[in-house]
N, C-alpha and C positions, 0 to 999 in steps of 0.2 A: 538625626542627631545622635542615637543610641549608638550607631552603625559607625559613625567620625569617630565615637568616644569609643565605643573597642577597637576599634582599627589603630588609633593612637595607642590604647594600654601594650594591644598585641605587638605594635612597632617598640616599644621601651623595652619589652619582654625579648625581642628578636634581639634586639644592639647590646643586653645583657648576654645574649647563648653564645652572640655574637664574637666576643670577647675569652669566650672558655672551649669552646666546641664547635669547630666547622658543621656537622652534622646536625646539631641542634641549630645553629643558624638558619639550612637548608631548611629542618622543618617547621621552623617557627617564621619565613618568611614565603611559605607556601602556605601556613595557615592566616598567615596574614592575607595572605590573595585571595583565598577562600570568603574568607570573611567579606571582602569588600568586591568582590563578585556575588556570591550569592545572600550577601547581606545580611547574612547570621544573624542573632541577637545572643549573647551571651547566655550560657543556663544557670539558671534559676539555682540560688546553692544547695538549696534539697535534690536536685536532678544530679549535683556533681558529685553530693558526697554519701547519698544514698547505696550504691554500690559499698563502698569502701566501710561505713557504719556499717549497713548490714552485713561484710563479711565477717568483720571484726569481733560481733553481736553473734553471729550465728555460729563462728569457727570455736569462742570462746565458753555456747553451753556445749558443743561438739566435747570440746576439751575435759569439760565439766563431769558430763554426762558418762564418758567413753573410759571404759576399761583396758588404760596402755597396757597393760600386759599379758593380757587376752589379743590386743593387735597386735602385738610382736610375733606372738605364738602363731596368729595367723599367717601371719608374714612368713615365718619360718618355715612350716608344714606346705605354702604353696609354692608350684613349680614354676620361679620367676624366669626360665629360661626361657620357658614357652609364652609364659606372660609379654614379657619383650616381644620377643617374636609377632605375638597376636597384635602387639600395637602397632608394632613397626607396621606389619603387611596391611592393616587395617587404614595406616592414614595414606599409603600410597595408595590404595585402592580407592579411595574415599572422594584422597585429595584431587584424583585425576575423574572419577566422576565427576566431583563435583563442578569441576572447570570444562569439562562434555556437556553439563547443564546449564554455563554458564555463556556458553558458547550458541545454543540453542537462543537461550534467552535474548541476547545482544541481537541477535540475526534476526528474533519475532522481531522483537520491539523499537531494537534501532536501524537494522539491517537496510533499509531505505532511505535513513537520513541522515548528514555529515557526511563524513568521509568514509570513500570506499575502505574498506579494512577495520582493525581495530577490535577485530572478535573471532579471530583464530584461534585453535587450541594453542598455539604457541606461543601468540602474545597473552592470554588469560591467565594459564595455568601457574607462571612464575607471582601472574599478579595474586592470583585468590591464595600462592604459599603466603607472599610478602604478606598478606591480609590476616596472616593468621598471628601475626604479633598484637593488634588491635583487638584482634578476635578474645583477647586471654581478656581483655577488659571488660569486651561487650561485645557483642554481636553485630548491633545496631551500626555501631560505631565502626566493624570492618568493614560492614555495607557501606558507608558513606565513603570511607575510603578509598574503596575501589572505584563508586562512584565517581569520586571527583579525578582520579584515574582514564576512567572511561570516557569520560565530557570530553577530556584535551585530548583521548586520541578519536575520538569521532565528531570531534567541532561540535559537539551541540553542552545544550546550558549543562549546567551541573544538574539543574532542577530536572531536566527531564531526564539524564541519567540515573537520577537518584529514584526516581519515579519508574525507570525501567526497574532495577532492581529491587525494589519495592513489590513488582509485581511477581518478583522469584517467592519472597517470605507470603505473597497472598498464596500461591499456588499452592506451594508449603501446609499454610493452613488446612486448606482441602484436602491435601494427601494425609495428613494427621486427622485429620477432623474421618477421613476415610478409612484408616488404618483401625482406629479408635473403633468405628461400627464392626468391622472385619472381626478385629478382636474381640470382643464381647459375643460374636454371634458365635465364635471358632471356640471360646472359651468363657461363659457368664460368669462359671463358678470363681473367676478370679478374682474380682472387687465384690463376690456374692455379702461379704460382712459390711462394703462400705456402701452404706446406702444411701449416704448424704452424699460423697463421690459422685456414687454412680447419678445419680439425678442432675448434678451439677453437670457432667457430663453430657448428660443428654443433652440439658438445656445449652451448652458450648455448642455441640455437634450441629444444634436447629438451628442454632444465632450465624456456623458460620456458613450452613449449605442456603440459608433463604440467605442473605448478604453475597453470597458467589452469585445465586439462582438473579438476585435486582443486577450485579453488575453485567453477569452474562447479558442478560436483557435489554440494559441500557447503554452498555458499552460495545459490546464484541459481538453483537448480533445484528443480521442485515437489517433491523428494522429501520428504517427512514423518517424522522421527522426532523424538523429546524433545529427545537430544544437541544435532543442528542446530536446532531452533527455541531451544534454548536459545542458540545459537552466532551465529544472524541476530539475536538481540533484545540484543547487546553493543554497546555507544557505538561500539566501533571499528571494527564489521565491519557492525553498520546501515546502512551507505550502500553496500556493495559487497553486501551481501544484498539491496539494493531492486533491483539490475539483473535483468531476466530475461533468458536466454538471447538471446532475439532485441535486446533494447538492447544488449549484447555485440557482437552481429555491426553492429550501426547503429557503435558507439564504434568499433572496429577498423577500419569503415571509413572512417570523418568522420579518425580522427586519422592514417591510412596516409595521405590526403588533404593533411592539412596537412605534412606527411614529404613526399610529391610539391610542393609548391609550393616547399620550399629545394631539391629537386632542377632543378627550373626555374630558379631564382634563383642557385645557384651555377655550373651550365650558361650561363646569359648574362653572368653576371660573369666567368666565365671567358673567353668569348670578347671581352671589352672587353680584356683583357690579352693577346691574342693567342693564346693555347690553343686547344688544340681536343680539345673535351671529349664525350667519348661518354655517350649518355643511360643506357645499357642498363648502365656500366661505374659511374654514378653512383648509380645506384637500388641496388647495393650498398654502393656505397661510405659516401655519404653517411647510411644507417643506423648503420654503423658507425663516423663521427668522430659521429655524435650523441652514442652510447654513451660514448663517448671525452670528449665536451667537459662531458657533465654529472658525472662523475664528480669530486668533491669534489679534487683532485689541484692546481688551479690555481684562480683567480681567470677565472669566465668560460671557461674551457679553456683559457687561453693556454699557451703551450708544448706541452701536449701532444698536441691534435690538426694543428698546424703542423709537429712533426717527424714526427708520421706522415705528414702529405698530401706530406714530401720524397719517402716513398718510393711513394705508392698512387698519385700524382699526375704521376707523371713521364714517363708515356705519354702524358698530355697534350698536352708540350710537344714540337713536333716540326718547327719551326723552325731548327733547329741550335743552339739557345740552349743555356748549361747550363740544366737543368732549376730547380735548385733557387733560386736567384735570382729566376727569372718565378713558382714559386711560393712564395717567400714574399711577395715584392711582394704576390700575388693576396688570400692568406691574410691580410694584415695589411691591406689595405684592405678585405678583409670584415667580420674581427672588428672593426675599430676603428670601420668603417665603420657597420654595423651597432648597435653601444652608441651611435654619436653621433645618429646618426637614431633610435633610441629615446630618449634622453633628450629628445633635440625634441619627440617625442610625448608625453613622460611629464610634460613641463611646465607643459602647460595643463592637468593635472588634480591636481596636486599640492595646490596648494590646497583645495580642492574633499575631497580625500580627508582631508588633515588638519585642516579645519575639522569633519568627521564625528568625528573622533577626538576635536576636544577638546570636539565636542556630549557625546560619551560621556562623557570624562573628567569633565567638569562635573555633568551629572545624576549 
């Protein structure tokens, strides 16, 4: 009944875009098929407007807090030529990793079922730019994306697409949750003040290697009994039972990989703004605003990992400057930086990707 009642709202919704915007029509009657394929239920309106409150909440003590004229100064004194540069080079290298991982991933876990094809660099790579429009909202939300993307060009549900990439963010976890141990042992002295942090941490680190340690075990391991092959033969856990042990240790390392490449890229961005940012101090750090920016709390992360990096960041600056001015200046020509050079990339495929949609829609 839930399922009739938004599928109707969603249909009122479409024959209104309908009327103003061919492209909104397109995507508002792909989310209508959405919906009554995979059966959504509407979210909850703390879920919708959470992001959007806490940006507004968070941007607003930002505002509060931040000394404009101390960011301007910063702005001025940094070398935004190289700054450009550093982002540009940063999301093409990124963006094309990250679609090499994404390509890995499709071939573990769907690679055997549907349709031949559907997971070459060439069909991915336009998808995970197109993905990066969704992405500026939420993370979550480009993963589903792409998901329901991936369903129709490999015949299988949405649910076990979703559930494929699902298992990209698990593996994720492990390589952070790995990166985080590396860094503390390569450098303790970093969080050495935060001791409530660092605890918190560890207890993260234990919660997520014994959680990998049960799945390994129960899913991805040859052990045999009825229970587990009943457990691996479920829509949602099919794609993380196709991993074996050793594609684990491949995935942990490919995606700690792509985790070291923004530690690169905010290491030279930081030095176009005059900082002086330690590698060793990064490779924890940087795990940790990850955590921080994909968690549903803001639009994109904003706010909340900017008033963290006032305080994990501030040894950075050692110029005589006050700290927190040079880094928000930094912070805000990354995040902003970063969405504008991805929409540039996301542009020439947009088409391209909702021309697929309305092949769909149409058959």
């Amino acid at each position: 009944m839930a399922r009739v009642t938004l599928a109707r709202r969603t249909g009122r919704v479409c024959r209104l875009a309908s009327r103003s915007e061919p492209c909104q029509a397109l995507v508002c009657a792909e989310l209508s098929s959405m919906t009554q394929d995979a059966g959504a239920q509407r979210a909850s309106p703390l879920r919708r407007w959470l992001p959007a409150v806490g940006t507004a909440v968070l941007l607003i003590y930002l505002g509060w807090s931040t000394d404009l004229s101390a960011v301007a100064e910063a702005f001025s004194r940094a070398n935004l030529g190289q700054a450009i540069a550093v982002l540009v080079v940063a999301t093409l290298i990124t963006w094309s990793y990250d679609s090499l991982c994404l390509v890995w991933l499709v071939r573990r876990t769907l690679g055997h079922r549907g349709h031949v094809g559907g997971g070459t660099l060439a069909e991915l790579m336009p998808l995970k730019a197109a993905s990066y429009v969704l992405n500026i909202v939420n993370y979550n939300a480009a993963t589903l994306g792409m998901a329901w993307v991936v369903s129709r060009r490999k015949g299988v549900s949405f649910l076990e697409s979703a559930a494929a990439l699902a298992v990209l963010s698990y593996v994720d976890l492990v390589a952070l949750a790995t990166l985080i141990v590396a860094g503390l042992a390569i450098a303790p002295q970093v969080l050495g003040a935060q001791v409530e942090l660092v605890a918190r941490l560890h207890l993260v680190v234990v919660a997520i290697f014994a959680g990998s340690l049960v799945l390994l075990l129960a899913l991805q391991s040859p052990i045999r009994h009825p229970l587990l092959d009943r457990l691996r033969g479920v829509a949602v856990l099919r794609p993380l039972a196709a991993l074996k042990p050793l594609d684990m240790v491949v995935g942990v390392v490919m995606r700690a990989g792509f985790v070291l490449l923004y530690v690169v890229a905010n290491y030279l961005l930081m030095k176009t703004f005059g900082m002086a940012p330690n590698l060793g101090a990064l490779l924890v750090l940087v795990p940790v605003l990850t955590v921080v920016g994909v968690v549903p709390l803001s639009v994109s992360g904003l706010g909340t990992t900017q008033i963290l990096m006032r305080t994990l960041y501030a040894p950075f600056v050692l110029d005589g400057r006050a700290s927190g001015p040079v880094i928000d200046a930094w912070s805000t020509a990354m995040i902003f930086g970063f969405i504008a050079v991805r929409l540039v990339v996301a542009a020439p495929f947009l088409p391209k990707v909702l021309g697929e949609l309305r092949q769909r829609q149409s058959a």
